[in-house]
C-alpha positions as CSV (number, residue, x, y, z in Angstrom):
1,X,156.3,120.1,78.9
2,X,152.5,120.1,79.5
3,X,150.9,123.2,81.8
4,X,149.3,120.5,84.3
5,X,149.4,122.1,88.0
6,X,151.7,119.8,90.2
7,X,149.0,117.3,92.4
8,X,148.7,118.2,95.9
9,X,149.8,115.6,98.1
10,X,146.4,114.0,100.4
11,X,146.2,114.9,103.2
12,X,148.4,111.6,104.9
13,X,151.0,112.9,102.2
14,X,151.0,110.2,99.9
15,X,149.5,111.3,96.0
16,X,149.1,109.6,92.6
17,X,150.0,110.8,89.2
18,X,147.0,112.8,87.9
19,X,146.8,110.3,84.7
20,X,146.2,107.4,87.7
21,X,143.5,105.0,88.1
22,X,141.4,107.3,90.9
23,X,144.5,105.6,93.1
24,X,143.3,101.7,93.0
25,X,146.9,100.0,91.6
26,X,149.5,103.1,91.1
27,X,152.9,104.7,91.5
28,X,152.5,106.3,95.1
29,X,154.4,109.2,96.1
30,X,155.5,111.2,99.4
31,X,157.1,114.2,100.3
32,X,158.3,114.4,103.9
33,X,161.1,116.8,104.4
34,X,164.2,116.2,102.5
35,X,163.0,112.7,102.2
36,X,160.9,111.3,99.2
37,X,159.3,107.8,99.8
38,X,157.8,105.8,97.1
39,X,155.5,102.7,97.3
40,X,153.0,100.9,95.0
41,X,149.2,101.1,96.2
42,X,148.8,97.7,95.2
43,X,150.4,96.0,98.2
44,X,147.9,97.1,100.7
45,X,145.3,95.9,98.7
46,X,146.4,92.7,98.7
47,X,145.1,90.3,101.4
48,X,148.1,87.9,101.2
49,X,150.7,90.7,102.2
50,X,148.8,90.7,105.8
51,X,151.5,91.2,108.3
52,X,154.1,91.9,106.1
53,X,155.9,95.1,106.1
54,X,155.0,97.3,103.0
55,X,157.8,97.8,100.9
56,X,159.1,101.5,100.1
57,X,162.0,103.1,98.4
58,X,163.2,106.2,100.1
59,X,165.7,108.7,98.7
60,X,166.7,112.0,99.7
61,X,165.5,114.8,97.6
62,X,168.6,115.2,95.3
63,X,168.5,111.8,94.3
64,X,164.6,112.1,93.6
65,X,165.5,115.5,91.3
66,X,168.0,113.3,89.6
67,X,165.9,110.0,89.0
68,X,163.1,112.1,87.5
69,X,165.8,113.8,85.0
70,X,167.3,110.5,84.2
71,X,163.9,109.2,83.6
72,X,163.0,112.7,81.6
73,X,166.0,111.6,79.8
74,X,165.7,107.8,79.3
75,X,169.1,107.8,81.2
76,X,170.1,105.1,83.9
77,X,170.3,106.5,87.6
78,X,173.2,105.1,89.3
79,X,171.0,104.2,92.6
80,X,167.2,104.0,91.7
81,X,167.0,101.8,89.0
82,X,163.8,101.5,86.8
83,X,164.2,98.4,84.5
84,X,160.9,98.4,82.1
85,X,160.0,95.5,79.7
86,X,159.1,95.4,76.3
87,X,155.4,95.5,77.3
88,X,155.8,98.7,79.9
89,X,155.4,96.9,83.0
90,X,158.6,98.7,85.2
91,X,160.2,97.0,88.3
92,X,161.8,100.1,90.9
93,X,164.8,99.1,92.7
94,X,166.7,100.9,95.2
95,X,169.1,99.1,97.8
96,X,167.5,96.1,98.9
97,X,163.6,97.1,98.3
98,X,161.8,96.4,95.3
99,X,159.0,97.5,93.8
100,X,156.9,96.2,90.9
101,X,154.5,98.3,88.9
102,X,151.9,97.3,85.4
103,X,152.4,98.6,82.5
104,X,149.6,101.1,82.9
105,X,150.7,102.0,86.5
106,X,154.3,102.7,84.6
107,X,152.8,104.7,81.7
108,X,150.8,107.0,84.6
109,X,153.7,107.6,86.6
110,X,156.0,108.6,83.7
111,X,153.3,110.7,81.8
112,X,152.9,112.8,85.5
113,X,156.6,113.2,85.6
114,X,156.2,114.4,82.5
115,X,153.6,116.6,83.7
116,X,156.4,118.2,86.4
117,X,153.6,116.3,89.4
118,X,156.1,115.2,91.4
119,X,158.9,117.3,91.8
120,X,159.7,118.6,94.5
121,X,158.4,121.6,96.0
């Protein structure tokens, strides 16, 4: 496991692996409570999702802790499922939300979880 310090969430809460693209298209993350929300930056930078509600997975922060050990792993979690292609790109899915990530977003999330950035405090 690498030494990297854990990123410290911005100050509206929501960070980026440290490996990210200065936070343009990336794997967003947010503490809030016992409550971890995820969402990809990449929505709000899109002009055609105007007026459309952004999409984002929440868990609660035992099934976060277990995601990131299943993904530490390269073990299925039961509830938040990360199906990855051939190429990297990774598509999040928890209940009814969806989420859709590159290849490169992917590799930066996975290589900060790696990293220990985003568990929980």
């Amino acid at each position: 496991m690498s030494t990297t310090a854990r990123r410290r969430p911005a100050e509206h809460g929501w960070f980026t692996s440290s490996r990210s693209n200065n936070g343009n298209q990336c794997v967003e993350v947010r503490f809030d409570g016992d409550v971890v929300q995820i969402r990809d930056s990449k929505f709000r930078r899109n002009p055609m999702n105007t007026g459309l509600d952004e999409p984002i997975i929440t868990v609660d922060s035992t099934q976060w802790t277990a995601f990131l050990r299943c993904l530490l792993t390269n073990s299925p979690h039961p509830t938040l499922i990360a199906d990855v292609t051939p190429d990297g790109a990774a598509t999040l899915r928890h209940e009814d939300v969806t989420l859709h990530f590159t290849p490169a977003e992917w590799e930066a999330f996975t290589a900060g979880a790696h990293d220990n950035e985003f568990a929980c405090a």
